[in-house]
ROVEXNU-140264 format. One record per residue (C-alpha): x, y negated, z. Coordinates in steps of 0.001 Angstrom, whole numbers. Example, Ala and Ser with C-alpha at 12.3 -4.5 7.8 and 13.67 -1.06 7.14 Angstrom:
BEGIN
@east 12300 north 4500 up 7800;
@east 13670 north 1060 up 7140;
//
This chain:
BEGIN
@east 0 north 0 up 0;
@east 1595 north -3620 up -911;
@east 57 north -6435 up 300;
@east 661 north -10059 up -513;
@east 329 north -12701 up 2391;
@east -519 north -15991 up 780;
@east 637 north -18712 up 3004;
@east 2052 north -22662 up 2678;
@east 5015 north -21608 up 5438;
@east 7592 north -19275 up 6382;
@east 8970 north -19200 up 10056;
@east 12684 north -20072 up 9734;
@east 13029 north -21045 up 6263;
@east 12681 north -25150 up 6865;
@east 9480 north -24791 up 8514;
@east 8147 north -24243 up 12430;
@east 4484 north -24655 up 12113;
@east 1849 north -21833 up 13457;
@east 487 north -20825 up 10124;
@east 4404 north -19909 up 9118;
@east 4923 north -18344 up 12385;
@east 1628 north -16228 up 12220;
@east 2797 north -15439 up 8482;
@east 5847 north -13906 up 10103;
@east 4665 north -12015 up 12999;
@east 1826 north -10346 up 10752;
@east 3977 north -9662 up 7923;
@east 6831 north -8307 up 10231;
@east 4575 north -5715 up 11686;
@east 3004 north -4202 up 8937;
@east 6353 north -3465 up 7648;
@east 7082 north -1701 up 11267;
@east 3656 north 321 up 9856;
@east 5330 north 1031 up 6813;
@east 3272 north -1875 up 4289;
@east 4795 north -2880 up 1849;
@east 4923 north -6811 up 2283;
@east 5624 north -9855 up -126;
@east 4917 north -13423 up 877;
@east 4076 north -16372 up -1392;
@east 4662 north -19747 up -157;
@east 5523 north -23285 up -477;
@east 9534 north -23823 up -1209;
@east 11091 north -25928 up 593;
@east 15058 north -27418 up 261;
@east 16507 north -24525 up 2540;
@east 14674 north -21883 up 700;
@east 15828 north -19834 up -2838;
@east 12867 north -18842 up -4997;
@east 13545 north -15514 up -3506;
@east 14398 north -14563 up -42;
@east 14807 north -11222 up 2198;
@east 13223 north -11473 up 5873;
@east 12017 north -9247 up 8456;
@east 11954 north -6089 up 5669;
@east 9291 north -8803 up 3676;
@east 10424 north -10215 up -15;
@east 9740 north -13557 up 289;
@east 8280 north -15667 up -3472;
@east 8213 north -19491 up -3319;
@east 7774 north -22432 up -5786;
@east 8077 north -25964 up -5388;
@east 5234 north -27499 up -3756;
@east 4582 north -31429 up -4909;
@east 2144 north -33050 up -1845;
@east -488 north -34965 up -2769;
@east -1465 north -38365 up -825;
@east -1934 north -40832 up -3727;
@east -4312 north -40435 up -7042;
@east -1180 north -40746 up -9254;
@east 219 north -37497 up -7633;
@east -2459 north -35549 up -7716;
@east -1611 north -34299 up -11317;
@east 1602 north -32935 up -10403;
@east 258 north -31778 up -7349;
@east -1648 north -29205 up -9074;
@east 869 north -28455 up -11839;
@east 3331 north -27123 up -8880;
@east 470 north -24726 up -7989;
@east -372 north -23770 up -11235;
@east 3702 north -22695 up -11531;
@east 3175 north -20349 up -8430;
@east 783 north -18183 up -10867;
@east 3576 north -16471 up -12262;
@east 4880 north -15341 up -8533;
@east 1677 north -13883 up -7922;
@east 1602 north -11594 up -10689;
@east 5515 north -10812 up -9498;
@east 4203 north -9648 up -6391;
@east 1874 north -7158 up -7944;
@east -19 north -6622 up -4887;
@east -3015 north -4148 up -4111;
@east -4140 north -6914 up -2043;
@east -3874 north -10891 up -1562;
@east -4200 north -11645 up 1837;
@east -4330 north -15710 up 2276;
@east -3649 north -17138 up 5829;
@east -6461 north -20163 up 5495;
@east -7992 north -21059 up 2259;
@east -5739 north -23173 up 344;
@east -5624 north -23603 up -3485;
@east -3217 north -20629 up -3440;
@east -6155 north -18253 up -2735;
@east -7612 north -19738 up -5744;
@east -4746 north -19172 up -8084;
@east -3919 north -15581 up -6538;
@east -7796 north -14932 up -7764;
@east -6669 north -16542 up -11084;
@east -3199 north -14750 up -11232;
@east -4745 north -11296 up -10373;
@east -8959 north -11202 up -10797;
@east -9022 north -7079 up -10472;
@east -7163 north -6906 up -7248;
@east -8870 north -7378 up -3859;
@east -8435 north -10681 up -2118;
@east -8741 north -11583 up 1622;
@east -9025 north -14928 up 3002;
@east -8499 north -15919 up 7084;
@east -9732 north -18825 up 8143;
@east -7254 north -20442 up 10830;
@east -7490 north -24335 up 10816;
@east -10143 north -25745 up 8237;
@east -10041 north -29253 up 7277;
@east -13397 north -31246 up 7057;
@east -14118 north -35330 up 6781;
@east -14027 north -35304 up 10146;
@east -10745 north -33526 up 10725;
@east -8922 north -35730 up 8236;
@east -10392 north -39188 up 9842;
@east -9407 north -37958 up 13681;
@east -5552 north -37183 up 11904;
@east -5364 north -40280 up 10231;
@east -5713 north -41662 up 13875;
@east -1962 north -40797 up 14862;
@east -1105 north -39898 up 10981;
@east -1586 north -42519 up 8290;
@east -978 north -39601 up 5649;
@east -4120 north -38416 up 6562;
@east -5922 north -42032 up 6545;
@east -9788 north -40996 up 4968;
@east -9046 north -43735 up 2086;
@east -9970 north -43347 up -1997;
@east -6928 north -41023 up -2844;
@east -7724 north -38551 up 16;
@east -11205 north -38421 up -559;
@east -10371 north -37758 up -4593;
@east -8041 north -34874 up -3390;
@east -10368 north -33508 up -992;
@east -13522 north -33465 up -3486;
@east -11366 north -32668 up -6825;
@east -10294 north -29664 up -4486;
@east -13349 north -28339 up -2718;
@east -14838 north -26841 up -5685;
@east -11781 north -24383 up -6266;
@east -11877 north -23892 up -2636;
@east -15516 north -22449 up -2716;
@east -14793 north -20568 up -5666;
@east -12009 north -18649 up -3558;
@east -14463 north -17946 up -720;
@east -16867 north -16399 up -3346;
@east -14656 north -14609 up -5413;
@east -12992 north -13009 up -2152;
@east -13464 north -9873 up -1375;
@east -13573 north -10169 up 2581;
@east -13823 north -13662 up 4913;
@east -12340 north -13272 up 8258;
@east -12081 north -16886 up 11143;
@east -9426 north -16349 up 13666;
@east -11852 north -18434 up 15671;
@east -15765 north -17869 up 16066;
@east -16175 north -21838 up 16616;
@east -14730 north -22308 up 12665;
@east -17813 north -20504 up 11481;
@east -20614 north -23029 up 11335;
@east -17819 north -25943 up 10045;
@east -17028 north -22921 up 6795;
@east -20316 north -21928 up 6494;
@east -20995 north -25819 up 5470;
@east -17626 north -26527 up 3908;
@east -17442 north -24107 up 1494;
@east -20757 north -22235 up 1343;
@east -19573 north -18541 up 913;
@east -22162 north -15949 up 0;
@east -20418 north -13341 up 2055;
@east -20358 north -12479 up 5887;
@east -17579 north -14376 up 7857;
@east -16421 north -11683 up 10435;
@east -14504 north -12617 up 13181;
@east -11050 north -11285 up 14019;
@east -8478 north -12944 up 16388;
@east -4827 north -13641 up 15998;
@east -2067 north -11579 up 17551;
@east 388 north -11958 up 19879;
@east 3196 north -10354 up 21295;
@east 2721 north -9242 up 24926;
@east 6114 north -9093 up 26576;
@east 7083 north -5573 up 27638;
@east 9510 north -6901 up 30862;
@east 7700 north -7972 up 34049;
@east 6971 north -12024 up 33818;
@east 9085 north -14074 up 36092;
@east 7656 north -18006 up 37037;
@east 9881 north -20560 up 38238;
@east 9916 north -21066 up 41578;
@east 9681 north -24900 up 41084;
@east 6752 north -26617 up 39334;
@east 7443 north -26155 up 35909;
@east 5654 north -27181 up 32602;
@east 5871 north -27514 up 28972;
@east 5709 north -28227 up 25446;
@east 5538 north -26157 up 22220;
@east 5203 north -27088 up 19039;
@east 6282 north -29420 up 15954;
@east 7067 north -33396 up 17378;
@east 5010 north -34180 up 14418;
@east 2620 north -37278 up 14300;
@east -177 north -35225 up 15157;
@east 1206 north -33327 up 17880;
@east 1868 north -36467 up 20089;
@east 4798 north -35147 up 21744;
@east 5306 north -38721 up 23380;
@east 2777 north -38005 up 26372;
@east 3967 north -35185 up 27272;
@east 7229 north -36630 up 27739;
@east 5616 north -39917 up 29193;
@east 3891 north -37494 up 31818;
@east 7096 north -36106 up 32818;
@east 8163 north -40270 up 34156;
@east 4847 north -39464 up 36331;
@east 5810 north -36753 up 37837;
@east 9489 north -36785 up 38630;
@east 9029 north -33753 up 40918;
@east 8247 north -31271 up 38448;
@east 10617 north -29498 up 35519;
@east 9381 north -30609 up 32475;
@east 10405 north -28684 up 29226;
@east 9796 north -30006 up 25350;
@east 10042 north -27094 up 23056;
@east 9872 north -27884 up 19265;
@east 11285 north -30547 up 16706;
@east 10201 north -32875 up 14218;
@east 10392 north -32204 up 10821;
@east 11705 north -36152 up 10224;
@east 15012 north -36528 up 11493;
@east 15022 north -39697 up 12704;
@east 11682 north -39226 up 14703;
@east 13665 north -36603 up 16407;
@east 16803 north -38804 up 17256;
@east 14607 north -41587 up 18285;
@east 12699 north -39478 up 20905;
@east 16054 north -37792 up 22290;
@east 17671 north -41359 up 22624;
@east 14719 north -42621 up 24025;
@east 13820 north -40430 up 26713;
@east 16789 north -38583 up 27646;
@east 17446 north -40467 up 31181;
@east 14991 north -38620 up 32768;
@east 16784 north -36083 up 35062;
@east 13087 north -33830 up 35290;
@east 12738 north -33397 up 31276;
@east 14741 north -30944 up 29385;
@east 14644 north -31444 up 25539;
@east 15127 north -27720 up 24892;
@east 14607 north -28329 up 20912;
@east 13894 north -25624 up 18486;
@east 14648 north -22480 up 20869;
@east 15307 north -18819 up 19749;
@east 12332 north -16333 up 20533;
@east 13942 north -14847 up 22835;
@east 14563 north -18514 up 24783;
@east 10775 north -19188 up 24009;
@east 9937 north -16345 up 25722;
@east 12187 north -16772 up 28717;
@east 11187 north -20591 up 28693;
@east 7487 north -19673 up 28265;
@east 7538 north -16809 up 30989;
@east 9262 north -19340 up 33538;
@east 6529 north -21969 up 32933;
@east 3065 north -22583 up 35131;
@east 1172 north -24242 up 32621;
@east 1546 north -25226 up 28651;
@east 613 north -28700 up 27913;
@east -922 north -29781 up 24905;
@east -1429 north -33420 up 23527;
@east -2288 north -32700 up 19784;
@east -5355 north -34911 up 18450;
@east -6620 north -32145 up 16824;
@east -5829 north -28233 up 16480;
@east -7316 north -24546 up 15264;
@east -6363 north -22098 up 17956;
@east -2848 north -22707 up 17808;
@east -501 north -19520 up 18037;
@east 1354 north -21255 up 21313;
@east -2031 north -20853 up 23416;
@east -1771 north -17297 up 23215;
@east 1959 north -17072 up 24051;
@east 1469 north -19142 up 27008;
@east -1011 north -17055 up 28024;
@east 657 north -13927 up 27111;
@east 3399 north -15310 up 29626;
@east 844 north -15540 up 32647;
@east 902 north -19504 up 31207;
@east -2232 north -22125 up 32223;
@east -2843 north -24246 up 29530;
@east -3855 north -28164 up 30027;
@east -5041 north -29609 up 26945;
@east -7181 north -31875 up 24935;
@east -8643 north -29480 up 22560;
@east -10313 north -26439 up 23506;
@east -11044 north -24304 up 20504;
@east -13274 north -21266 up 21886;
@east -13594 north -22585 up 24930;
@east -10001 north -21291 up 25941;
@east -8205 north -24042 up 27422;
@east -11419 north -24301 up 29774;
@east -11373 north -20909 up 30777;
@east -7753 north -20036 up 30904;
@east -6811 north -24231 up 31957;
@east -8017 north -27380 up 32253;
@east -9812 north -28893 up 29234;
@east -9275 north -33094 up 29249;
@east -12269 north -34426 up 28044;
@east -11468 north -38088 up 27485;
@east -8114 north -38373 up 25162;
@east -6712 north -40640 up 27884;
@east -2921 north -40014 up 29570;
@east -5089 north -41194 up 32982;
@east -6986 north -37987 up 32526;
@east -4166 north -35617 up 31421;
@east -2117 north -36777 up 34653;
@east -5419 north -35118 up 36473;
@east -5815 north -32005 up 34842;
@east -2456 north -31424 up 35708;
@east -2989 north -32327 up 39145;
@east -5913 north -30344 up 39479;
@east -4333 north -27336 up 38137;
@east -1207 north -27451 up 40669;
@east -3855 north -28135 up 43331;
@east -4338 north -24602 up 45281;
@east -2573 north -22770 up 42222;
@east -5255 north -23442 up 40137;
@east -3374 north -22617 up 37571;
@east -2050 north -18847 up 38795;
@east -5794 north -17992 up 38598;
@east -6526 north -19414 up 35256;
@east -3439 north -18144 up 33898;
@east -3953 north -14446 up 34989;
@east -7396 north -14242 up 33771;
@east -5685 north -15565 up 30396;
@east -3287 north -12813 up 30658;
@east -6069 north -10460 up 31189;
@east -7691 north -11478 up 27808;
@east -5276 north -11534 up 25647;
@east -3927 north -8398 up 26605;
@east -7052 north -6984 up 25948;
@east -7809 north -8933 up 22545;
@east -5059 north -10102 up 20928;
@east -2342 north -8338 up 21346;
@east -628 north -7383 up 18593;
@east -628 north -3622 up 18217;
@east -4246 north -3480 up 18362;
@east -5054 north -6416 up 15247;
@east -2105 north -5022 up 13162;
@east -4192 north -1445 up 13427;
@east -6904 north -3481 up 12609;
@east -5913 north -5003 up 9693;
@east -4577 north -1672 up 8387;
@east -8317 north -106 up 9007;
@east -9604 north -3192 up 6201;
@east -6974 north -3010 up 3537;
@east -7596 north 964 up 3357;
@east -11764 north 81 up 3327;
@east -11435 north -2716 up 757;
@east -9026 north -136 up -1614;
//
C-alpha cells in the first residue's frame, strides 16, 4: 500500500508549524507499519525537490504566496507545476492534511485513485479578519477576498470529489459543512500523539511555557511579558520565528529577565524533557485549530492556560481566558497554581489523551480506512 500525504510543510526542512509536524509524525509511523509513504509539499530554500526522511520520499515544488491580485496568477501556476509530482508519487491513495488547493490538483493529477481529506485548521471570513488583527498579511481587504472566493470553488470541488472527509476536531464541522458544502459524511477522528514511555518528572519549582512558531499570530510577546509578572516562576519560550530579525529583536529585548529561558527551536527529545518538567503550557495565539502542542502538554501531565479552547479542551484540561486581555491571562495562571489546580486538570488531560489520541491506536486506525477505501 503507498500512500501520498498531501501537506504545505515538512517538520525540519525550513518549517516548524503543526500541520508539518503532524505530516511527520503520521507519515513516520506508517512506515514503522510497513506503508509505503511519499509526501508532497511546499519547497522551501533549505529543501531539494527531492528529499529522504524518516523512511518517507519527500516531493516538493516551489510554492509562490499569494497576498496581492497581481500574484495571484503565479500563485496558481506554482500549484499547477506540483501536478507532475503527484503523478511521481503514484499513490493508491492521496491523503491531504487540510484542504488546500493541493487536494484539488492531486484529484486533477490522479482522478481514479482514492483521495482523503483531514480537516485540521479551516479558514473562514471570520478567521482571516481575527488574523489580520496581529497579521496585516491576513488584513480581509480586496486582494484577500479575490483569493479567498477565486479559491473556494476548487476547494468544494475537492471535498466532493474526495473519497472520505475526516475533522481532527468535532467543533470544525458546522464551520465545513458551510464553507465548502460537501455531499459526504464528515467523520470525526483525532490527531495523535506520542505518549512518553519513561515515568513524567515536574519541576519542583513553578514552571511554565511556550511552544510554538514566534510568528505574528502566535503572540509570543505576552507570554514573555507574563514572565516580568511573575518573577518567581521558571518561564520557558520554546519555538522561533520564521523572520530573522523578529527573532533577534525578541532575544535582545527580553533577555534580562533572570526567570525566562529562551530555549529556541529544541530537539524532541529537549521538548519532551522541557514539556515533561513543565506545570502548565501557555498559549497566547489569536486564533488556532487544535494545535498539536495541546496534546503534548497534556501527554506530559501539562495544564494548559489559553485563549482558545477548541473542543472545549483548554477548559477541561486548563483554564480557558475568556477576554483576550494580559489582565486575565495573569489570572488564569494564578488560578491554576492556586491549590494545584493545575495537577488535577493536567492528569485528567493525561487520562484522555492516553485513551484517545495516542498514537498507536489512530495510526491502526488510519490503516483500518486506507484498506476499506481500496
Amino acid at each position: 500500500m503507498r500512500i501520498c500525504l498531501v501537506t504545505n510543510e515538512v517538520f525540519g526542512l525550513g518549517r516548524f508549524g503543526g500541520f508539518g509536524q503532524l505530516t511527520r509524525m503520521l507519515g513516520r509511523h506508517l512506515v514503522k507499519m510497513g506503508v509505503e509513504v511519499v509526501v508532497v509539499s511546499w519547497r522551501t530554500s533549505e529543501q531539494q525537490e527531492i528529499e529522504y526522511m524518516d523512511g518517507m520520499n519527500i516531493l516538493s515544488f516551489p510554492y509562490t504566496p499569494s497576498y496581492k491580485i497581481f500574484s495571484f496568477y503565479p500563485h496558481i501556476l506554482s500549484y499547477l507545476r506540483s501536478i507532475r509530482l503527484y503523478k511521481m508519487a503514484d499513490a493508491d491513495i492521496y491523503h491531504s492534511i487540510e484542504n488546500q488547493m493541493s487536494s484539488y490538483m492531486a484529484l486533477k493529477a490522479m482522478p481514479n485513485r482514492k483521495h482523503v481529506i483531514w480537516f485540521q485548521d479551516p479558514y473562514d471570513e471570520d478567521v482571516y479578519r481575527k488574523m489580520s488583527l496581529v497579521n496585516k498579511e491576513y488584513e480581509w481587504n480586496t486582494d484577500l477576498k479575490v483569493k479567498f472566493y477565486c479559491t473556494l470553488p476548487f476547494l468544494r470541488m475537492a471535498c466532493n470529489s474526495a473519497d472520505a472527509l475526516f475533522t481532527q476536531a468535532r467543533s470544525f464541522i458546522p464551520l465545513v459543512k458551510r464553507l465548502y458544502q460537501p455531499k459526504g459524511e464528515i467523520l470525526y477522528l483525532p490527531n495523535p500523539v506520542e505518549i512518553p514511555e519513561t515515568k513524567i518528572e515536574k519541576s519542583c519549582e513553578p514552571t511554565v511555557c511556550f511552544l510554538g512558531r514566534w510568528d505574528p499570530q502566535k503572540r509570543v510577546e505576552k507570554f514573555l511579558q507574563l514572565a516580568k509578572k511573575f518573577p518567581k516562576i521558571k518561564f520557558v519560550a520554546m519555538g522561533k520565528s520564521h523572520d530573522e530579525t523578529t527573532d533577534i529583536w525578541l532575544r535582545k529585548k527580553y533577555r534580562r529577565l533572570p526567570n525566562l529561558e529562551m530555549a529556541g527551536l529544541v530537539s524532541e527529545e529537549e521538548k519532551r524533557r522541557l514539556l515533561a518538567e513543565s506545570w502548565i503550557l501557555i498559549n497566547t495565539s489569536v486564533h488556532e485549530g487544535l494545535p498539536i502542542a495541546f496534546l503534548e502538554a497534556l501527554a506530559h501531565g501539562t495544564a494548559i492556560l489559553s485563549y482558545v479552547d477548541p473542543d472545549k479542551y483548554v477548559s477541561r484540561f486548563g483554564y480557558y481566558v475568556k477576554e483576550d486581555s494580559s489582565k486575565c491571562l495573569e489570572i488564569g495562571l494564578k488560578k491554576l497554581l492556586d491549590d494545584d489546580l493545575w495537577k488535577e486538570k493536567a492528569e485528567e488531560g493525561y487520562v484522555y489523551v492516553r485513551r484517545h489520541h495516542e498514537v498507536g491506536k489512530i495510526i491502526k486506525r488510519w490503516i483500518e480506512i486506507y484498506k476499506e477505501l481500496l
